[in-house]
N, C-alpha and C positions, 0 to 999 in steps of 0.2 A: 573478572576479565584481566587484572593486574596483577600479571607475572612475573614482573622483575624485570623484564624484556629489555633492550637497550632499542627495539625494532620497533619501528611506529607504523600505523596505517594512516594512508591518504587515499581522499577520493580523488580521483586522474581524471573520473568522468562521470557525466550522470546527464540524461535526456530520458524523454519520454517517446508514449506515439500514441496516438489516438484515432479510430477508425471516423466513420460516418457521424457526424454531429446530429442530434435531433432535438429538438426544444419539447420542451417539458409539455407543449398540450399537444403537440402532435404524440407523445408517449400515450399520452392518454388514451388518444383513438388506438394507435397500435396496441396496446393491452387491453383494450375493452373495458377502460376502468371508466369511462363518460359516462356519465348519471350516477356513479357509486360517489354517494356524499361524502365518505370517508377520506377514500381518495383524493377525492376532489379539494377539501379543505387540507389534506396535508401538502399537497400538490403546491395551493394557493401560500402556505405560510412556509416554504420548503426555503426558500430565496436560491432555487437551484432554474435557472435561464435552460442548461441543455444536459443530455449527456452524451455519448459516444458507443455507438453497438459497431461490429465489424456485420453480423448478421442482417435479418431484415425482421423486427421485434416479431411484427405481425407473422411473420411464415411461421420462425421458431417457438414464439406461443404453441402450438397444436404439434410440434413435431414431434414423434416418438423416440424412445432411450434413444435406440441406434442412431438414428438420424445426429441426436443433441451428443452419444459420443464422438462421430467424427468432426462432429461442430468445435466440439472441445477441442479437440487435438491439434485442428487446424488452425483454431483461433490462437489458442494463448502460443503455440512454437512460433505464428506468424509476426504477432505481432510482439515477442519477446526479440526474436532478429531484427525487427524493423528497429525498436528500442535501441538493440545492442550497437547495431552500426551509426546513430545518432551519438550515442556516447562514446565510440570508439572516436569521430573525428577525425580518423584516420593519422592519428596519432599513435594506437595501441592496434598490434595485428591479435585479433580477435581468434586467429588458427591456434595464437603462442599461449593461448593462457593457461594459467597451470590448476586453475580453479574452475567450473561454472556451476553455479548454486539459485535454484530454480526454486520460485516461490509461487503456490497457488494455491486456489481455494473452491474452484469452477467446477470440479469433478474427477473421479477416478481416472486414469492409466495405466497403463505400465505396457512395454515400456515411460518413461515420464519425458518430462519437459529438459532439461537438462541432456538424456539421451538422444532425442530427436535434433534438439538443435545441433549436436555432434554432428550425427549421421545427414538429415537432411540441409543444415546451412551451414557445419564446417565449422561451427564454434566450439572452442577450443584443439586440442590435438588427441592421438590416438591414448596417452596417457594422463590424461587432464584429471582430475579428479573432479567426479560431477555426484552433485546430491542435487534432490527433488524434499522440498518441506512442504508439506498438504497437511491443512487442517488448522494450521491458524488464522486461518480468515484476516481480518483488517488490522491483525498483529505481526502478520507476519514478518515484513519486514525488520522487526525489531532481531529475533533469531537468524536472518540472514545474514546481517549486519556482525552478531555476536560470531556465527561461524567462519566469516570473511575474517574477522578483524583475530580470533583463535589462530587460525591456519597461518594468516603471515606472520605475526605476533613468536610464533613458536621455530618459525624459519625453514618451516615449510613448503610457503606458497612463496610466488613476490607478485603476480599476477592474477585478479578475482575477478572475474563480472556475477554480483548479485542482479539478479532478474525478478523482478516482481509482475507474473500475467494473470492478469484476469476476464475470465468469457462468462460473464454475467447472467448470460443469457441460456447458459447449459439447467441451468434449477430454478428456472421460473415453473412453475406450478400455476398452469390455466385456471385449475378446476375450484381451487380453495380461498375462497373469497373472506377469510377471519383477517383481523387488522393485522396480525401477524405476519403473513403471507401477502400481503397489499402493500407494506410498507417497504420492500425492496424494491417492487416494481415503480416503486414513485422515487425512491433515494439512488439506486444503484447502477450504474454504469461499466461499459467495458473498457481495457487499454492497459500499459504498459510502463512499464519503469528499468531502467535500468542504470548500474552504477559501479564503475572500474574503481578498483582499490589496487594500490601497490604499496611496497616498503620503501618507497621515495615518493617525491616531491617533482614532479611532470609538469606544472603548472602555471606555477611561479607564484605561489598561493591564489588562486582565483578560487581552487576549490578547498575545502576545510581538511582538516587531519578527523577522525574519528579517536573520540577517547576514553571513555567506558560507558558501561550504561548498568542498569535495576530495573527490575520487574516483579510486579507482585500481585497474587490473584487472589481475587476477591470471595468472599463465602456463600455458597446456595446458589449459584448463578449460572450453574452449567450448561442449562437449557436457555439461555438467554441469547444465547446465537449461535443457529444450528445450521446444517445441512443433512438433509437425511433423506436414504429412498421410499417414494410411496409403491405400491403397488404399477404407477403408470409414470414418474417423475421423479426426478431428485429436486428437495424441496427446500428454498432457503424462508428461513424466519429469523424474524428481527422483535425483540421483545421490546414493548411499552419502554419499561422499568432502565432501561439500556444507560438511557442520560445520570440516571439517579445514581447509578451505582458507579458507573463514569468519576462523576463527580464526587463519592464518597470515596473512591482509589485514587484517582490522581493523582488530586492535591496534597495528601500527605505522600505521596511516592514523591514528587516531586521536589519538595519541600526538605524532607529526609536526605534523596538523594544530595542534594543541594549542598546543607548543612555539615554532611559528613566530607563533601569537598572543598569544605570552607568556603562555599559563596553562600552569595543570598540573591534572590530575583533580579535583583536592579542589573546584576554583572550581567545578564543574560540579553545579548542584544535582538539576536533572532530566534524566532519560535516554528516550528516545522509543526503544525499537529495533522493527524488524522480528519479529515473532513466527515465522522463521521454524522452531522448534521447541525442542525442550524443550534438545533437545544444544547447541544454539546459543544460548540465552541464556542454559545454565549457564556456558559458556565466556568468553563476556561477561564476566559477571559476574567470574567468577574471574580474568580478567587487569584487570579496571578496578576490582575489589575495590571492588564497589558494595554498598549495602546491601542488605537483602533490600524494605526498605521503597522505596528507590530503583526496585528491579526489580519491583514491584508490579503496576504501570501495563499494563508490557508480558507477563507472566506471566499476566495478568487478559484481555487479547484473546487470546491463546493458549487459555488454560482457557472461555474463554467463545463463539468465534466460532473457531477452529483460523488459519492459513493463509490469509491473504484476498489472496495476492499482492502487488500495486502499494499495497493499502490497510491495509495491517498498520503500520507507521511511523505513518502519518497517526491511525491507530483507536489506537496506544499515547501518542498529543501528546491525542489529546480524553480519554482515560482518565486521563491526569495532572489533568486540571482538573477531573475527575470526586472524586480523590482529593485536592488537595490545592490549597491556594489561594497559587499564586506570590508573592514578592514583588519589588518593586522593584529592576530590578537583579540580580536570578538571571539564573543562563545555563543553558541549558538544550540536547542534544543529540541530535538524532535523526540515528538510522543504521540501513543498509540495503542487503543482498547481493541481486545477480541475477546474471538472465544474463549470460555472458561472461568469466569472472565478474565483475562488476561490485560495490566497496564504496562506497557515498558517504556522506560526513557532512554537517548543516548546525547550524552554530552558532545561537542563538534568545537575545536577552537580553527581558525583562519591562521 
């Protein structure tokens, strides 16, 4: 990502949005997962309180393709604009932007996410440059991040909104009861992220500058988080093995990255990770021997929204500001596993 550039990126903005809250035993009943012991005990030791569907779990459960693509379309444009005008603030005219870069992971379209919000809510203008990334699941954001921070870096852009939507609820799979397929309905949640980048400083530092980032994938592991269609659904799985291998990428990604920019742990004041489960950021934790007040952030979109995919990283960087008012010169680290398996970090100083 380091091009000689004299051009910096800043985040100008960044909020979220989240539909209908529902607590983790009312999920229960809405997915029919009540008396499966499986469930039930992951449910129990999850420390996830609620998540957030725009949908209604129970109806979309049984509904067919059709039904779950206009589900799709509606949910993640809707609630990617409800996102975007939170983080505008009405600070940034969201018609001007020269960017808009759409992250998702919920299901096919096309036209995408990106075009829609154009045409149906007006974001960006008739020349905007818009891209749609599908298919990095709970990594996503790392790539959108990398092409937001390319485009103005190069002097290109000076105006981004990265968007991260996710509709949850499009590849749930009624019919397949394997611990594989049971384990999103108990972790994963719907909602939005979204986050303005410019080649200034709008803020008066309240929000970070972005400053490089690394990613590195791991061996054998490409089925370990999928989405694929069955014959009657498109179907997410989440492998056992998930945490292990988490934990065997990270931390020398981390570590490495670190090293080669001459810091080490301690400089790192704030931590952004991926919520994606309780196993996964005790392990975190335990090899970067972070505090518990450090791990707050992201423990906090976990216990409060489960699993949001692409927007989990992004939802633990707004939680931080939620909790705690940066200073001058912190550095601050979000990081984040997907498919393939895929780990990326990115560095953020204040």
């Amino acid at each position: 990502m380091r091009n000689g550039s004299d051009i910096k990126t800043y985040v100008i903005g960044l909020n979220t949005f989240t539909p209908t809250s529902y607590s983790q035993e009312e999920l229960l009943k809405q997915f029919k997962l009540v008396g499966n012991k499986f469930a039930e005990a992951i449910a129990k030791t999850s420390v996830i309180d609620s998540r957030c569907f725009l949908g209604s779990p129970s109806e979309m459960l049984t509904a067919d393709l059709g039904i779950k693509d206009s589900y799709n379309r509606e949910a993640t444009t809707l609630m990617a604009s409800e996102a975007l005008k939170k983080a505008s603030d009405g600070r940034v005219r969201l018609d001007q932007l020269d960017a808009v870069i759409a992250v998702y992971s919920s299901g096919a379209m096309m036209p995408g996410v990106a075009e829609i919000l154009g045409e149906k809510y007006k974001i960006g203008n008739k020349r905007s440059l818009r891209f749609n990334l599908v298919g990095h699941g709970c990594y996503g954001a790392i790539p959108g991040l990398q092409l937001a921070q390319s485009l103005i870096e190069s002097g290109k852009c000076k105006t981004i909104a990265v968007i991260c939507t996710e509709a949850a609820l499009t590849v749930v799979n009624p019919d397949n009861t394997d611990p594989s397929c049971v384990v999103p309905k108990i972790l994963c949640g719907e909602g939005a992220v979204a986050v303005i980048l410019a080649n200034e400083d709008m803020t008066e530092g309240k929000f970070p500058r972005i400053i490089d980032s690394d990613s590195f994938m791991a061996e054998e592991s490409l089925d370990y988080v999928t989405i694929r269609l069955t014959p009657s659904w498109f179907e997410s799985r989440l492998d056992k093995n998930i945490p292990i291998v988490g934990h065997g990428v990270v931390p020398p990604l981390v570590n490495d990255f670190l090293r080669e920019r001459n810091l080490e742990l301690k400089d790192i004041k704030h931590w952004a990770f991926h919520s994606g489960g309780r196993r996964i950021l005790e392990l975190y934790q335990s090899a970067f021997n972070i505090s518990d007040e450090q791990m707050l952030p992201s423990y906090e979109v976990l216990r409060k929204y489960g699993n949001i995919q692409s927007c989990s990283m992004l939802f633990s960087f707004h939680e931080i500001l939620q909790y705690v008012t940066p200073k001058k010169g912190d550095l601050g680290l979000a990081v984040a596993i997907g498919p393939g398996m895929l780990a990326g970090v990115y560095l953020l100083e204040w």
